[in-house]
PAZAPA-4460 file (N, C-alpha, C; in steps of 0.05 Angstrom, whole numbers, plus 32768, in hexadecimal, padded with zeros to 4 digits):
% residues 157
    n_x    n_y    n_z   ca_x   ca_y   ca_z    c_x    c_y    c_z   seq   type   mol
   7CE7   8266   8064   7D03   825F   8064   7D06   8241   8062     1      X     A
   7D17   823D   804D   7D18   8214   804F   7D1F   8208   805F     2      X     A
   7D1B   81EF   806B   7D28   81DF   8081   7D42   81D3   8079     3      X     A
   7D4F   81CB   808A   7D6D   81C1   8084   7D61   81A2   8088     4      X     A
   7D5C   8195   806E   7D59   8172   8079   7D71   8165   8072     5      X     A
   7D72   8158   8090   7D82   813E   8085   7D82   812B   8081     6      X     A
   7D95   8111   807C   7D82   80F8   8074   7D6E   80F0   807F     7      X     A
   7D6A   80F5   809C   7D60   80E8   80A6   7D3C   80F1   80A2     8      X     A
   7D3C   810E   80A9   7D2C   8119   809D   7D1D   810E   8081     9      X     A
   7D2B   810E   806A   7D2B   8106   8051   7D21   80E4   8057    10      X     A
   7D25   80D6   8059   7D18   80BC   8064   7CF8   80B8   8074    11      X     A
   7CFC   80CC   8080   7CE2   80D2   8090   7CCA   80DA   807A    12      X     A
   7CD5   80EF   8074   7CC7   8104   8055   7CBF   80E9   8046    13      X     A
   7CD2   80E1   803D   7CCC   80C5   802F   7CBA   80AE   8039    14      X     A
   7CBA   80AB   8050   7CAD   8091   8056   7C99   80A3   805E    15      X     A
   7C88   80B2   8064   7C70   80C1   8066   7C62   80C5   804E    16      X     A
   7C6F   80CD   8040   7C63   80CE   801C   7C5B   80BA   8015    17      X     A
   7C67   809F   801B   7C5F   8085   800D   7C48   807F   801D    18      X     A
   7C46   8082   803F   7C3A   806C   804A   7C34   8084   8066    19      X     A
   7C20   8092   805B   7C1F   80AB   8076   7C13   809A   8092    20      X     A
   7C0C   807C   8092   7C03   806E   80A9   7C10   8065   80B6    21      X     A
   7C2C   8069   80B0   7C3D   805E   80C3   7C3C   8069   80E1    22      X     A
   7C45   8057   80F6   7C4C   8066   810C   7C5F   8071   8111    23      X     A
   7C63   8084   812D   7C80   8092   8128   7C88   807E   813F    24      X     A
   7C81   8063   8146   7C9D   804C   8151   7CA9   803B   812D    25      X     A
   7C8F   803A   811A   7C9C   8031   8103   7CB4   8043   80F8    26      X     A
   7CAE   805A   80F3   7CBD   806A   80ED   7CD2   8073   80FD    27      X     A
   7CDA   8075   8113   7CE8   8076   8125   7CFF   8054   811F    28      X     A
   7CEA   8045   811B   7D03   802D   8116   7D09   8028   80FB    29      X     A
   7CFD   803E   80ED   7D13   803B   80C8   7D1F   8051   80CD    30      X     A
   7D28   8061   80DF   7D38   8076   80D6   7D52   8077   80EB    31      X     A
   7D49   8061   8105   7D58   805B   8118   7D59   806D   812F    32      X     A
   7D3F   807B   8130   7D45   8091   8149   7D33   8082   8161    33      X     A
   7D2B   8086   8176   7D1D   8085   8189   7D01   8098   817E    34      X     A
   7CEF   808B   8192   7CD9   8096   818A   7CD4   80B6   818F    35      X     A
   7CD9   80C4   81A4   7CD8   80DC   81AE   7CEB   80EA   8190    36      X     A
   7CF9   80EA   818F   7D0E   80F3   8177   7D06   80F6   815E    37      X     A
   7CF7   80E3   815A   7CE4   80DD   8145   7CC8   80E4   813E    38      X     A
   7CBD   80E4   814D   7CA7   80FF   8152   7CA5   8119   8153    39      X     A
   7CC5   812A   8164   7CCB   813D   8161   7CD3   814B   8143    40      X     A
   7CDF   813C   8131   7CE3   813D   8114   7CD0   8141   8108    41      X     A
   7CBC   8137   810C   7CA8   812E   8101   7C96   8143   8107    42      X     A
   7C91   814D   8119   7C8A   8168   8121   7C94   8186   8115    43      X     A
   7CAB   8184   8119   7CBB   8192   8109   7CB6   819A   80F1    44      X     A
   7CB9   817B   80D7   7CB3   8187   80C0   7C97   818A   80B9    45      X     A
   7C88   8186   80C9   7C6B   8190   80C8   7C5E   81B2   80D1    46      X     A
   7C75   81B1   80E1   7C76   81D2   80EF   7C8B   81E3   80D6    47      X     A
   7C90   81DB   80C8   7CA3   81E0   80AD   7C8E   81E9   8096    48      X     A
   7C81   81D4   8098   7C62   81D7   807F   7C71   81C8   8071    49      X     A
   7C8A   81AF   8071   7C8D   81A3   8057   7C7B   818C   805B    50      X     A
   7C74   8181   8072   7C61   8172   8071   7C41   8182   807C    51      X     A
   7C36   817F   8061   7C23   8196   805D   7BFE   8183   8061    52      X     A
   7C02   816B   806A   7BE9   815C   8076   7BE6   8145   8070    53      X     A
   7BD7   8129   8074   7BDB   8118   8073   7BC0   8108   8063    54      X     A
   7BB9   80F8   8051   7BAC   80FF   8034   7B9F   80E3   8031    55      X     A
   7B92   80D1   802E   7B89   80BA   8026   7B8D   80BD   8007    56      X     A
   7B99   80A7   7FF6   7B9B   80B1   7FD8   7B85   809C   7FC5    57      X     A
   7B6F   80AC   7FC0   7B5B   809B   7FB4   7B54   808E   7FA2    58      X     A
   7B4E   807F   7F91   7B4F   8078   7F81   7B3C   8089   7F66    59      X     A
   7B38   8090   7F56   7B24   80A8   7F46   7B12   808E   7F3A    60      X     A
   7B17   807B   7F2A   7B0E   8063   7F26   7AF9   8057   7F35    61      X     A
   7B07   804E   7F4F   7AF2   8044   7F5D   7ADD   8053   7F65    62      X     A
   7AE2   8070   7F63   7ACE   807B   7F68   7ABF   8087   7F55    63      X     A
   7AC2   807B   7F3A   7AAE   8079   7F28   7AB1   8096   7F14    64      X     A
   7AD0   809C   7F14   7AD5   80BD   7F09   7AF1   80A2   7EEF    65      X     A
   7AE2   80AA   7ED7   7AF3   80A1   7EC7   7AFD   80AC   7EA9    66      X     A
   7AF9   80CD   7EB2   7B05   80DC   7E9F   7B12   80ED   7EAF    67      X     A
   7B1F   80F6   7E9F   7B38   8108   7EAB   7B3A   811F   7E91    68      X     A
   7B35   8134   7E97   7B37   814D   7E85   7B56   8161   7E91    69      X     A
   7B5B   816E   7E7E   7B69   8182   7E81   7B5B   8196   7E77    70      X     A
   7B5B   81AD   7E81   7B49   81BB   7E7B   7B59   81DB   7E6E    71      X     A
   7B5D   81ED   7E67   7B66   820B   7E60   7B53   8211   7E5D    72      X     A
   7B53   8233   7E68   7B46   823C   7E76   7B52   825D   7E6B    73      X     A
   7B4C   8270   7E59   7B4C   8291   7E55   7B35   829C   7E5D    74      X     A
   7B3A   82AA   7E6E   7B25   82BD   7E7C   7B28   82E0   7E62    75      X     A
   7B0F   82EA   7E62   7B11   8307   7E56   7B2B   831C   7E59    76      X     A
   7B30   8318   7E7C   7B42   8329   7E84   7B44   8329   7E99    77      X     A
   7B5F   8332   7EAB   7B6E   832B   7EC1   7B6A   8349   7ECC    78      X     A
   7B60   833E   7EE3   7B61   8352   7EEF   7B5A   8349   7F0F    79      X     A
   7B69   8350   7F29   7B65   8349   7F4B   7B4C   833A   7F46    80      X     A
   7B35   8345   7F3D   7B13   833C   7F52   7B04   832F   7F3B    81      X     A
   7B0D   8330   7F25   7B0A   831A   7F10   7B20   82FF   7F14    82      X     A
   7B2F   82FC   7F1D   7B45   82E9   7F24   7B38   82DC   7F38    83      X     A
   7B35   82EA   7F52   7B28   82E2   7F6B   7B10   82D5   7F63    84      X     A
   7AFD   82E5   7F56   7AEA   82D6   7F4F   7AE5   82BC   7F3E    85      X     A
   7AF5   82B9   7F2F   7AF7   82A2   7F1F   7AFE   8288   7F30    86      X     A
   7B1E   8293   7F3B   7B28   8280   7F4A   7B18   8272   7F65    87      X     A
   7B07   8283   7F6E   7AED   827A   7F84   7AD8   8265   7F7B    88      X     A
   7AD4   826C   7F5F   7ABC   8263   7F4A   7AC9   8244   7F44    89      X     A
   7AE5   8245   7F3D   7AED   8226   7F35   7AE7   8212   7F56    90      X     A
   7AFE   8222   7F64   7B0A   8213   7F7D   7AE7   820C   7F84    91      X     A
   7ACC   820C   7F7F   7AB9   8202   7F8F   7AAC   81EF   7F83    92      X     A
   7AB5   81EC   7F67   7AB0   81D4   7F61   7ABB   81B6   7F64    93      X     A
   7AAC   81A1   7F73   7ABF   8193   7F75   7AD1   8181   7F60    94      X     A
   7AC7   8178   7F44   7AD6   816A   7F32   7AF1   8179   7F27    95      X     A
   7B02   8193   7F38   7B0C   819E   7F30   7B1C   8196   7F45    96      X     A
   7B32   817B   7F3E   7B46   8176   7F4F   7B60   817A   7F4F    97      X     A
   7B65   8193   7F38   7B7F   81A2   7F38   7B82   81BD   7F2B    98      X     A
   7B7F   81D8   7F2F   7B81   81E6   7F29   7B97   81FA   7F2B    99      X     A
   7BA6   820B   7F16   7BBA   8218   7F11   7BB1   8233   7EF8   100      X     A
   7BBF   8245   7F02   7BC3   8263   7EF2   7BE1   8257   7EE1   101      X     A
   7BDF   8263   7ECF   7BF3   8256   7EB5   7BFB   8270   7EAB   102      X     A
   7C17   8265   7E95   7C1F   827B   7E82   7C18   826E   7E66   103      X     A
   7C15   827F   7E57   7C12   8270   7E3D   7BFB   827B   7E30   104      X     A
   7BF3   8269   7E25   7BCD   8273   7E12   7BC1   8270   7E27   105      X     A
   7BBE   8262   7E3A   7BA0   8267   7E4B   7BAC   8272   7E63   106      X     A
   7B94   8278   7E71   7BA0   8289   7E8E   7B9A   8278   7EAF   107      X     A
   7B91   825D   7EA3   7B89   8248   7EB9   7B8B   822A   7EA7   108      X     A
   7B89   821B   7EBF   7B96   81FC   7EAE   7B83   81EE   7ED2   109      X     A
   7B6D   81DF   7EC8   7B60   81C8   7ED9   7B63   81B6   7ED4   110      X     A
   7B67   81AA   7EE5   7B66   8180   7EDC   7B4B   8178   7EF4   111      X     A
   7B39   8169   7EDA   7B1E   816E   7EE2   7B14   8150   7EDB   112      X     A
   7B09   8140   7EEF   7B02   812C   7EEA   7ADF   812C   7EF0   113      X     A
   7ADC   810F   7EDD   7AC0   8107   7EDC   7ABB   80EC   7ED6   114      X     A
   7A9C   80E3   7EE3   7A96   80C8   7ED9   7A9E   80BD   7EC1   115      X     A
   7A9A   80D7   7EA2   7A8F   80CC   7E90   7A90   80E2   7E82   116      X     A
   7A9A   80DD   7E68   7A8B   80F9   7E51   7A7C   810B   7E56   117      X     A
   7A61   8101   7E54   7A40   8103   7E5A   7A4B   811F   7E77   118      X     A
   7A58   810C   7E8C   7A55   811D   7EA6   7A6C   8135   7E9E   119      X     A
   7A80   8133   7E93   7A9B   8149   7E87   7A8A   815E   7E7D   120      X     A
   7A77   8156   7E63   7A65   8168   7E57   7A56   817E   7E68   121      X     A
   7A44   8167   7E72   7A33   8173   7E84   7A40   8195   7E9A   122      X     A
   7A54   8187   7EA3   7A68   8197   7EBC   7A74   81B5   7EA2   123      X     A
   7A7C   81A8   7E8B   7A88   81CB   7E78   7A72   81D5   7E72   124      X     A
   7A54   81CB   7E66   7A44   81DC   7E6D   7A3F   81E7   7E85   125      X     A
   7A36   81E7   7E92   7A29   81EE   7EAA   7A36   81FF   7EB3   126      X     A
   7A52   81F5   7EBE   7A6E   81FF   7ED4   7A7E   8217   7EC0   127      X     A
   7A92   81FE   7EB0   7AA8   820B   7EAD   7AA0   8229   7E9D   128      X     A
   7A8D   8220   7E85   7A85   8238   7E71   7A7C   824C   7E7E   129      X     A
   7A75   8244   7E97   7A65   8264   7EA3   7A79   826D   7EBD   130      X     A
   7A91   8265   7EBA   7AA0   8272   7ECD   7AA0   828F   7EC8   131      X     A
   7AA8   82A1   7ED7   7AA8   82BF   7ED8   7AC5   82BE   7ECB   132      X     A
   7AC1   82D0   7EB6   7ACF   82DC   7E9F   7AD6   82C4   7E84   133      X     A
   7ACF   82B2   7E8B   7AD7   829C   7E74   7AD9   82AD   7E5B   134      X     A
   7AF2   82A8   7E49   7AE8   82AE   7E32   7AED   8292   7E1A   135      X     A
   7B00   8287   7E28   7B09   826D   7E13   7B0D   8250   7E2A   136      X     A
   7B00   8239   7E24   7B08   8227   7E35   7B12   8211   7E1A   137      X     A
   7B27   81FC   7E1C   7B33   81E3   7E0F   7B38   81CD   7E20   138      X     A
   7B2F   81BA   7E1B   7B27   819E   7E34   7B40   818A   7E1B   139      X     A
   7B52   817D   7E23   7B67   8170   7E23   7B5C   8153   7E34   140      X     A
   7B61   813D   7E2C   7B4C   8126   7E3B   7B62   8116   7E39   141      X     A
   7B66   8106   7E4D   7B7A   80F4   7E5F   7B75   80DC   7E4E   142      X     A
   7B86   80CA   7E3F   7B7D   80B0   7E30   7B93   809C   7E4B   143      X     A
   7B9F   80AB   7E53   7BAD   8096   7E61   7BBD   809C   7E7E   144      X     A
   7BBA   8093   7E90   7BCF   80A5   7EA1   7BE6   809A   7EAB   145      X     A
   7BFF   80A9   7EAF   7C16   808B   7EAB   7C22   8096   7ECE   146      X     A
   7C1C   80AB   7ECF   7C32   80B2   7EEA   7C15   80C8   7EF9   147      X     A
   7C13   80BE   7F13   7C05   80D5   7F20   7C15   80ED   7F32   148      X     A
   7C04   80F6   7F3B   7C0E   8111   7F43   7C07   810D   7F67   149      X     A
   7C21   80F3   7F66   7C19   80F4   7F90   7C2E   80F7   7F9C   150      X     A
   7C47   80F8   7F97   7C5D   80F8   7FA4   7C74   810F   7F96   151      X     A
   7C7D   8123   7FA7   7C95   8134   7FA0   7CB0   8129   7FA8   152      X     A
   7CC1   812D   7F8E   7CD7   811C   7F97   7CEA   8137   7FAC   153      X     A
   7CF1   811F   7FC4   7CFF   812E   7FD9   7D22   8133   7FCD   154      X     A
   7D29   814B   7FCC   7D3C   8159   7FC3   7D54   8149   7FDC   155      X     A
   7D69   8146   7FC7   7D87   8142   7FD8   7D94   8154   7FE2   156      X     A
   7DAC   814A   7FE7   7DB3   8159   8005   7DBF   8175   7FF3   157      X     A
***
């Protein structure tokens, strides 16, 4: 069931997204509540699941990952324990830092990073080609990235 936010809420939402280190006396003094008040909220939309955990946002670069794939993904055929199983088979790899079931020509869509070509290659042999049921994979390669994927814009009133 959705929560009823209000501004105040919506400010909180907001200044957590940008800067999850804040304290709740910082936050308590941009939103103008007292501290107890402010923690309680804060509790709240965490007991809500809209604030769903708190994240360090890394850099892929500095850590030496400087391709970025998109990946599609047709499996043979859909079916419960071929699904399960596939979807178990991706989620354990770790260069697989976004994965989705799709409509369209393929039946999965990964955004899959790596050092380097060489290491991209390496990982669709090995990994992706031998997932359970593969029948078609198409790798789409990132030349540029203009907007990431870290912040949901908080809905008005």
């Amino acid at each position: 069931m959705p929560i009823d936010l209000d501004n105040t809420d919506r400010q909180l939402l907001a200044a957590l997204q940008e800067n999850a280190r804040l304290t709740t006396g910082e936050l308590a003094q941009m939103t103008g509540l007292s501290q107890s008040p402010c923690w309680r909220r804060i509790r709240r939309l965490e007991e809500s699941g809209l604030i769903d955990g708190y994240h360090a946002r890394l850099d892929r670069r500095a850590l030496g990952y400087g391709v970025v794939a998109f990946v599609s993904i047709s499996i043979d055929f859909q079916n419960e324990a071929r699904s399960v199983e596939f979807v178990e088979a991706v989620r354990a790899i770790p260069q697989v830092v976004m994965f989705h079931g799709i409509t369209g020509s393929a039946d999965f869509l990964l955004m899959v990073i790596a050092s380097d070509l060489d290491a991209y290659s390496d990982l669709l042999q090995s990994k992706l080609h031998r997932l359970p049921g593969v029948r078609h994979v198409q790798t789409s390669f990132s030349l540029q990235e203009f907007k990431r994927f870290d912040e949901v814009p908080i809905p008005a009133q």
